[in-house]
C-alpha positions as CSV (number, residue, x, y, z in Angstrom):
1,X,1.9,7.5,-18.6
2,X,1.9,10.9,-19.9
3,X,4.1,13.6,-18.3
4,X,0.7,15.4,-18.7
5,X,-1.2,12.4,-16.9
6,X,1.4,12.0,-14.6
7,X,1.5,15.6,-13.4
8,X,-2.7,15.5,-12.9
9,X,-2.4,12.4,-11.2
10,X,0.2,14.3,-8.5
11,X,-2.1,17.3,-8.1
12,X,-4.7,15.1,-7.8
13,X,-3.4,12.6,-5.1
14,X,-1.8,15.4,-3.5
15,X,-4.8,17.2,-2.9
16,X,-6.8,14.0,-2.2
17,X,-4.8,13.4,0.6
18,X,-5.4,14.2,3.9
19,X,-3.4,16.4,6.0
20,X,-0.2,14.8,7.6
21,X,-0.4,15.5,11.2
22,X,2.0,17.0,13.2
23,X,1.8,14.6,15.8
24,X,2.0,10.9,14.4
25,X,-1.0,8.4,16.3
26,X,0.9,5.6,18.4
27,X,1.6,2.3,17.1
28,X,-1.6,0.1,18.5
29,X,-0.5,-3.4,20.3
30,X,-2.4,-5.4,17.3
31,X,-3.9,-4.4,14.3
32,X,-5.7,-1.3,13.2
33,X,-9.1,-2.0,13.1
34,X,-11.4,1.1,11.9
35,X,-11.0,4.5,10.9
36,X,-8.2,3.6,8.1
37,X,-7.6,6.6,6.8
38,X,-6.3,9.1,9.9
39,X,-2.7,9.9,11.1
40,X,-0.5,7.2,11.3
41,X,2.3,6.1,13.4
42,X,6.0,7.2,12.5
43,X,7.2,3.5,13.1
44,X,6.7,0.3,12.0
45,X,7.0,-2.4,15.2
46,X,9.4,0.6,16.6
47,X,11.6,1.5,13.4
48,X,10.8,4.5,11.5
49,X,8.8,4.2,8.5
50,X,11.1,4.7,5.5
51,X,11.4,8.4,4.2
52,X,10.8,8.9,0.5
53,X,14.2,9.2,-0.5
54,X,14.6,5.8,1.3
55,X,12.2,4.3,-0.3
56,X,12.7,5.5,-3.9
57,X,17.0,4.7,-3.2
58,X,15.3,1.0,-2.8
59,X,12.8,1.1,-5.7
60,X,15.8,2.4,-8.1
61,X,18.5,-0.1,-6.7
62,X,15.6,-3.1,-7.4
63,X,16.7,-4.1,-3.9
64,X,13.0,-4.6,-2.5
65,X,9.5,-5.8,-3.8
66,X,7.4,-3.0,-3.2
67,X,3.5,-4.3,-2.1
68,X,0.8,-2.0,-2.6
69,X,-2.2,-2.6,0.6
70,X,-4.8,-0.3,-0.6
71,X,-8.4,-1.9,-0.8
72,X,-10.2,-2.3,-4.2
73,X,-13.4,-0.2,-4.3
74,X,-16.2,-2.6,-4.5
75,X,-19.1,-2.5,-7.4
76,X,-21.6,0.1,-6.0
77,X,-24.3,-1.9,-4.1
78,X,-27.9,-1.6,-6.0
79,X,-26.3,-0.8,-9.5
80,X,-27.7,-3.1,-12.1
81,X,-26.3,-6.3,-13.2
82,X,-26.1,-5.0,-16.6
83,X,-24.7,-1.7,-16.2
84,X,-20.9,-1.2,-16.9
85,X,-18.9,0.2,-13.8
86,X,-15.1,1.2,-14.2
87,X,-13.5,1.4,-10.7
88,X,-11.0,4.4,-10.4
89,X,-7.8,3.7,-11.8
90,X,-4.8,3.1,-9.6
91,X,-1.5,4.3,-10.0
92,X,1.5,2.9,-8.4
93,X,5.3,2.7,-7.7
94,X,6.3,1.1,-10.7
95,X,6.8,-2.4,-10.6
96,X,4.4,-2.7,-7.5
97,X,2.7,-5.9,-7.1
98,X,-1.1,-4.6,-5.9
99,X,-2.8,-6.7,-3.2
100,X,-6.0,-5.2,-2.2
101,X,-8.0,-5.4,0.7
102,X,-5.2,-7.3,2.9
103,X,-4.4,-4.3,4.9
104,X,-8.1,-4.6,6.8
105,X,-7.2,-5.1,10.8
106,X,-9.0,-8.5,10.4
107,X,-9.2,-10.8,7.8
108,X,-11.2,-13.7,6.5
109,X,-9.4,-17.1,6.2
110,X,-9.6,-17.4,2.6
111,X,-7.8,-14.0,2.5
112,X,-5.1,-14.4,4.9
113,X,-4.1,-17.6,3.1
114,X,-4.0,-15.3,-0.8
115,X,-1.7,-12.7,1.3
116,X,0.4,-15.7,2.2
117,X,0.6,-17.9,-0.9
118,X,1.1,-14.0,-2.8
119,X,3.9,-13.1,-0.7
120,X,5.6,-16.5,-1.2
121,X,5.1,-16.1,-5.2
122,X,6.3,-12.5,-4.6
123,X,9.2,-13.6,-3.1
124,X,9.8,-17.0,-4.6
125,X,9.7,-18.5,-1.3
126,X,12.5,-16.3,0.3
127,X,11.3,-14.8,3.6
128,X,14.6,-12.8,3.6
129,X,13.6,-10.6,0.7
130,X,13.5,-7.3,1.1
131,X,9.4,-6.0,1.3
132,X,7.7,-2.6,1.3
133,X,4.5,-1.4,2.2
134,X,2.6,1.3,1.2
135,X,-1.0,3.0,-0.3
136,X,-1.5,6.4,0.5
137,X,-0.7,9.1,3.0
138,X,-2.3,8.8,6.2
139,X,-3.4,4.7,5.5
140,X,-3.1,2.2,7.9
141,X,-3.8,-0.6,5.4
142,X,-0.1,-0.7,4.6
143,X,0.7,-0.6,8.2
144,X,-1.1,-3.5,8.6
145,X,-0.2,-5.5,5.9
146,X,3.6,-4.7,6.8
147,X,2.8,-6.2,10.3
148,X,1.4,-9.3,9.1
149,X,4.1,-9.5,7.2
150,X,6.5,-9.8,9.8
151,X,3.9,-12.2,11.7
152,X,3.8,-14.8,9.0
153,X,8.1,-14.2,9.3
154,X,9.1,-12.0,6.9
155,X,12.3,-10.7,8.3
156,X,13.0,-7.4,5.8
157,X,9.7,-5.8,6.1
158,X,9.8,-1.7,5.8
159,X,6.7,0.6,5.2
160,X,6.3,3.7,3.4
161,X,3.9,5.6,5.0
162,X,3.6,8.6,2.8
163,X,2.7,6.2,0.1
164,X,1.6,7.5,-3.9
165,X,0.9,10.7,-2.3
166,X,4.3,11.0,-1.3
167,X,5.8,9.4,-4.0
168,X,3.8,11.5,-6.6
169,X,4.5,15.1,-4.7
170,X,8.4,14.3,-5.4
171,X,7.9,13.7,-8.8
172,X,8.3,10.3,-8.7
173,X,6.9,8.0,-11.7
174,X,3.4,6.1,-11.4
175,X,2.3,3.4,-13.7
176,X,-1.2,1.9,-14.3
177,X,-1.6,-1.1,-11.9
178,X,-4.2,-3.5,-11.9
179,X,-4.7,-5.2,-8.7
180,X,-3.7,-9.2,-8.4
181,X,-7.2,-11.5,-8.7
182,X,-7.9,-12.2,-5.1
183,X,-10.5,-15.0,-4.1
């Protein structure tokens, strides 16, 4: 990526972004289910959701796989079969692995069991390994994907909820990311 490219894409997701609220929502018993993009919780299952100096410390050490939640836009309903569609390109922490559409408050069976079998090939089995979570500013999807996380027993799960908006407004680097083929 261009320092040029690079730069639009941080004035762009920065002003994409939705205000961060002064007063962060409370963590819901269960999943988020609606409404995804709206002020967030400060914590994770009651620990604070890593800063973005945490989470960059992690990213440069290579101490942690860093999961991207943020939902694939879909194909535009009524376009024609034979008309070429390019979906917005995504950016990401480099070295992300991009699982779309698992951060949804409910899932369908065939998609909880590709956020499982992806985590295990993320991890190489190890439940132990260090995870992050993250999309954007002011997203529950990566809240929600952290939680399931830690339900199917992932025991080093963090989230960063400021996400490539965050990321991007400290000058951090972004790279091209294609999501992983999901059923």
């Amino acid at each position: 990526m261009t320092l040029a490219s690079l730069g639009l894409c941080a004035l762009l997701c920065t002003a994409a972004a939705p205000a961060e609220s002064a007063t962060p929502a409370p963590e819901p018993a269960g999943y988020r289910t609606s409404a995804y993009r709206a002020p967030v919780p400060a914590t994770l299952n009651g620990r604070p959701a890593l800063t973005t100096e945490q989470a960059a410390a992690l990213w440069r050490q290579g101490r942690a796989v860093f999961i991207d939640a943020l939902p694939q836009p879909p194909r535009p309903k009524g376009l024609p079969p034979d008309t070429i569609w390019h979906p917005k390109p995504r950016y990401d922490i480099p070295g992300s692995i991009w699982l779309p559409d698992t951060g949804y408050g409910e899932l369908a069976p065939v998609m909880e069991t590709w956020f499982e079998h992806s985590l295990q090939a993320a991890t190489h089995g190890d439940r132990s390994r260090h995870l992050v979570f993250y999309c954007l500013a002011d997203c529950w999807m990566s809240w929600n994907a952290a939680r399931r996380a830690e339900a199917l027993g992932y025991t080093q799960v963090d989230w960063y909820a400021r996400g490539t908006d965050g990321w991007a407004a400290h000058g951090l680097p972004l790279e091209h990311r294609e999501p992983r083929p999901r059923p």
